[in-house]
Structure formats: C-alpha cells, structure tokens
C-alpha positions in Angstrom: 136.0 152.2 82.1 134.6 153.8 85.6 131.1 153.7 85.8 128.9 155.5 88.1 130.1 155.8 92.1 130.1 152.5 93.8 127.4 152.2 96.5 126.5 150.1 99.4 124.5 150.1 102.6 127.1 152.3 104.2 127.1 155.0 101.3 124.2 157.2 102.7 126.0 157.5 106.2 126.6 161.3 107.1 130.0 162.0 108.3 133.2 163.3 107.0 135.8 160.9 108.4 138.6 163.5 109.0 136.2 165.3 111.1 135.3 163.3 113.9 137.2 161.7 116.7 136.4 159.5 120.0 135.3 162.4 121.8 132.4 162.3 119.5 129.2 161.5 121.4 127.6 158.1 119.9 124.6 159.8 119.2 126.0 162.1 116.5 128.4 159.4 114.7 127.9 157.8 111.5 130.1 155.4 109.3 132.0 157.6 107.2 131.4 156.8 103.4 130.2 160.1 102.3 133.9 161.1 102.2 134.8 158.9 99.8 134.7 160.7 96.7 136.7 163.1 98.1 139.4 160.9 98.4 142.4 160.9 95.4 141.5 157.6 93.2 144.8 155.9 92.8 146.1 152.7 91.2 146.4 149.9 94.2 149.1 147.4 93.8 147.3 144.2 95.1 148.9 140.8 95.0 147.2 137.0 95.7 149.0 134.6 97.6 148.9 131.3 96.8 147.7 128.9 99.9 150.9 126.6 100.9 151.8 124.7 103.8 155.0 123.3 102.7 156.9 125.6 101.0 157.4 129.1 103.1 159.9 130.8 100.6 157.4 130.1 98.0 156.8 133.5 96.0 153.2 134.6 95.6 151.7 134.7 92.4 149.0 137.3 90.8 145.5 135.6 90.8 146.7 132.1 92.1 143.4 129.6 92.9 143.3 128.1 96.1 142.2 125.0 94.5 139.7 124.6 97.1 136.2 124.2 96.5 133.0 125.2 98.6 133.2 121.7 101.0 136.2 123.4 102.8 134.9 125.9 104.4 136.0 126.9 107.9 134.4 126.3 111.5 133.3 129.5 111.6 131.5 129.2 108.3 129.7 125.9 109.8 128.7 127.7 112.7 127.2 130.7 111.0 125.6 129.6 107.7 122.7 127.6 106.6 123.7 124.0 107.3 124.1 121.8 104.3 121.4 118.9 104.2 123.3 116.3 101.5 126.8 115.5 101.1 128.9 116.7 98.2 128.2 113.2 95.8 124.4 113.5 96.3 124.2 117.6 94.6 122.4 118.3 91.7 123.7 118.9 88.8 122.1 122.2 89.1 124.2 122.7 92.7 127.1 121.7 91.4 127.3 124.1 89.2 127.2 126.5 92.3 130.5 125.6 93.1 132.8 128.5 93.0 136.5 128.5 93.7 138.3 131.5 95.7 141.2 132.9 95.5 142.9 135.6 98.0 143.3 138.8 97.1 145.9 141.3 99.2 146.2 144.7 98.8 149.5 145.4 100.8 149.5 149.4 99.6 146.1 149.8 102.1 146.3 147.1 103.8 143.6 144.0 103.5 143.3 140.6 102.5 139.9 138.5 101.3 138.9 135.7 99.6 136.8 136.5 96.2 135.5 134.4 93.4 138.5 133.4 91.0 136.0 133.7 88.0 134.7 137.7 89.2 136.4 140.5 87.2 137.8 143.4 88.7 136.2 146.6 87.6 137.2 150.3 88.4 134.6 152.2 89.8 134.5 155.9 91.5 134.5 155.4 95.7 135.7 151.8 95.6 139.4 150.8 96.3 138.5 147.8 95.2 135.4 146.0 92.9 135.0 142.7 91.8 131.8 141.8 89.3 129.9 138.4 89.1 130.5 138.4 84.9 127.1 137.4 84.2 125.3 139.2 86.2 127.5 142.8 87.7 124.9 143.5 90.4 126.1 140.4 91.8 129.9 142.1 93.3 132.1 142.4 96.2 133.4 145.7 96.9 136.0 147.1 99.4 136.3 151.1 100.5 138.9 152.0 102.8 139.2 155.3 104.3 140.8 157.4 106.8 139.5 157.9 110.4 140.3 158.8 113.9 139.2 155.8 115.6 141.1 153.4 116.8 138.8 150.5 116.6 135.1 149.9 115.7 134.3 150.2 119.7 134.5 153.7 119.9 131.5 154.3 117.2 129.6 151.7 118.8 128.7 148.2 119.2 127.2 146.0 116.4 123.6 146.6 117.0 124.1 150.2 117.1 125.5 150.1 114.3 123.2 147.7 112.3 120.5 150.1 113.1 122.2 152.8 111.4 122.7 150.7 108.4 119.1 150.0 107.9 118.3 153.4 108.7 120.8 154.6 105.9 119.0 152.4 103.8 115.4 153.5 104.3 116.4 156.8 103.3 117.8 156.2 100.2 114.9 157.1 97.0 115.2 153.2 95.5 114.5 151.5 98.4 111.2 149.6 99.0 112.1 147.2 102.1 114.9 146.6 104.2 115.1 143.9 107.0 118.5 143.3 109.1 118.8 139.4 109.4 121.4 139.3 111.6 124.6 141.2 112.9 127.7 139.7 115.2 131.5 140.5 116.2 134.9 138.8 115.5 138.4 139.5 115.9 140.6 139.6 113.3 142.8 136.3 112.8 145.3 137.8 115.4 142.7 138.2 118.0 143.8 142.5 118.0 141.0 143.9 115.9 137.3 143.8 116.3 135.4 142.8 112.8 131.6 143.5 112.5 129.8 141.5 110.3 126.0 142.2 109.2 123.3 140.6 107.0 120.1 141.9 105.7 117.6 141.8 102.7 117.3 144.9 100.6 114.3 145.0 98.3 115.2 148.0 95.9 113.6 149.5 92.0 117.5 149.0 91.1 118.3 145.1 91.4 115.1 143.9 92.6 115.5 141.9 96.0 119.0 141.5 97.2 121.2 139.6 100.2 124.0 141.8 101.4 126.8 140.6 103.2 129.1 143.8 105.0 131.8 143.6 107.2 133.7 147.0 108.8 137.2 146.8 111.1 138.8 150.0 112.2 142.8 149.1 112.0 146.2 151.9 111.6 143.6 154.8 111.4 141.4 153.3 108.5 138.3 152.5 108.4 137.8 149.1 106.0 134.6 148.2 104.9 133.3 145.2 102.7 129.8 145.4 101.1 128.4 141.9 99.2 125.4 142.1 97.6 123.6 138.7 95.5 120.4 138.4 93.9 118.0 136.4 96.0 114.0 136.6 94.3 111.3 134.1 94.8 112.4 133.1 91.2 116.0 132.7 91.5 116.9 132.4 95.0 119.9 132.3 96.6 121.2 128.8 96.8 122.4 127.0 99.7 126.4 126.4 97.9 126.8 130.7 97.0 125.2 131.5 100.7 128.2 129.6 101.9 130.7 130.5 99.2 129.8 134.4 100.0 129.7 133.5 103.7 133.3 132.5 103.1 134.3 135.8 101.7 132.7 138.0 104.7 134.9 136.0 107.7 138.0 136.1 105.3 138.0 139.8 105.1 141.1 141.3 107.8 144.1 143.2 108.2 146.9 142.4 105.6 149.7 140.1 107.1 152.7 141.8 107.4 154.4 139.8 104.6 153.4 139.4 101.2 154.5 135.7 101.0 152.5 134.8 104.2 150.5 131.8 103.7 146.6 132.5 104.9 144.5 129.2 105.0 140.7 129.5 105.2 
C-alpha cells in the first residue's frame, strides 16, 4: 500500500532537475527533490549480493545476510563514529540486543548499492525509489531517491558546507519543524576513487517524530543525482545508542555507485 510522499531533509529544495545545468550560478541552485513526483513510479528490479571471498562465480541471492554483525565495521566507520568504550563480551544485555545484521541491497536498473538492516521491510511510498521501515517503529527508515540531472558531479552545485547550509535552511522552512542543528558534514569518494560522496548529520526536532538523528548522503554519477536520507529516533528518553549510531553509520559510507556486475562481491 503507498502511503503519503516520502520526505527528507532534501524534499523542500526548490529546483526542477531537468532545468538547470553547470552554467547555473551557485547562488541560484538547490538539490533537486521537488521534481520527484514528477517522475513515472516504476517497479525497480533490485538484487543483494551475498559477501564472498572465495567463490567469484557464486550467484547472488535475493536478501542474502552478510552474517556480519556490528564489531566489523570498517576503518572509516572507526574514524568517524562515536568510539566504543567496552568490548563486545562486556555489552549489556540491553546493547546486545542493538545488534543488527546488514545485508546489501543493489539496484542494478538505477544504479546503487547499500547496506540496510536485514530485519527492515521494504515499503512503497510516492517519491522514493527505494524505502526500507524499522518494523517496530516506521519513522525509524532508510530511503533512497534517484533522479535525473545535468551535473556531472556534486562539485558543480557546490561544496559540502554549501550545501549543508542549504539543508538546514530547507529544513527551517518546513511548518513541522521546531529545531534543526547540522552536527557535522564531510566528503568521500566512491569505492573507485571517481565519484565524490557527501555525507551530512544533523538533529531535527519536529511536531511529527519528536527529536530525530538523520544521516544523508548525495553523489552525482551517469547524470543522476542519488540521494540517501536516514532518519532514527534519538529523545532524552530513548536515545540513540552507541551499537545503532554505528550500525546506521555503516549504512551512510556503504551507499555508492552499483558495480558493474551483479555477482561482484562488495565487502564493508
């Protein structure tokens, strides 16, 4: 069943993607997300390849877990999340429960690949190529929108502080919001080094949710721009804990460009 139009940070940005180009002055750009319903909403053929050294040939398999647990998480995820204070035997029972396995998820029809929670559903909803819903709680999700540009690379619209302030600006606008506060925003290339990846935090205090960490990521690659918005509860009462800041830190650096090959392996 679609609900109502998926929405993130980006939504509220004012630009028809098809419109603009590089010759665009900075100054009058914005991410391009109100085009999005204008877009045809078609069934995606999306695949989830198995992670496996050994056997190259191996054919991939629909929702395959990684097996891997929250402890083997990458460098990158060391280097930019909170650190963790006790080793895996001394968690709580309470922690442990935090534990979440990924899997990969590949759409090869538009082009991306990213780790989500194997236990999230996937949910249809108007303006998202792609949703996938905590079970117990929905306004806990991961969403992906891909649409058309003519950019060919983030670059070109501007750098990652220009365009965190256009985020938070977006956001202030909207009716529901109360507070908004960036936390932090940095660059990475893709896993072949070609493409530039923004990533961005910030805390969104809102009357629909309550208070909120998002996680977005945006890479400009073949003429489309990609975008990944995760948002998780985090209130004095129920913050967020130290094992999901890492498992959804996990699923921001994993998002990229498709590899060419369905049966590639991809290792986090």
């Amino acid at each position: 069943m679609i609900s109502s139009c998926y929405s993130c940070g980006f939504c509220l940005l004012k630009i028809n993607p098809t419109l603009f180009s590089p010759k665009t002055p900075i100054t009058h750009l914005h991410l391009p997300i109100i085009f999005f319903n204008q877009l045809p909403h078609s069934t995606i053929s999306s695949h989830l390849q198995p992670y496996n050294n050994n056997n190259k040939n191996e054919s991939p398999k629909l929702f395959q877990s990684t097996k891997r647990k929250l402890l083997n998480f990458s460098m990158l995820t060391v280097l930019f999340s909170s650190p963790i204070c006790q080793p895996f035997l001394s968690l709580s029972l309470a922690e442990t429960e935090d534990l979440i396995e990924l899997e990969r998820y590949t759409d090869i029809d538009q082009g991306f690949t990213l780790l989500k929670p194997a236990s999230w559903i996937k949910v249809e909803k108007a303006g998202a190529t792609v949703l996938f819903e905590d079970p117990n709680k929905g306004s806990n999700n991961v969403g992906v929108v891909v649409t058309p540009v003519r950019l060919d690379g983030l670059r070109q619209f501007g750098d990652p502080q220009f365009v965190s302030n256009k985020l938070i600006q977006a956001e202030k606008r909207k009716e529901s919001t109360k507070d908004v506060q960036i936390v932090s925003f940095r660059e990475r290339p893709d896993q072949k080094g070609d493409i530039q990846v923004y990533e961005f935090e910030y805390k969104l205090d809102s009357t629909r949710g309550g208070l909120k960490t998002i996680f977005s990521a945006a890479f400009v690659a073949s003429k489309k721009l990609y975008l990944l918005n995760i948002a998780h509860s985090d209130n004095p009462e129920q913050p967020l804990s130290d094992n999901k800041r890492i498992m959804l830190e996990q699923v921001l650096h994993s998002f990229d460009v498709a590899p060419p090959s369905a049966t590639t392996d991809t290792q986090v």
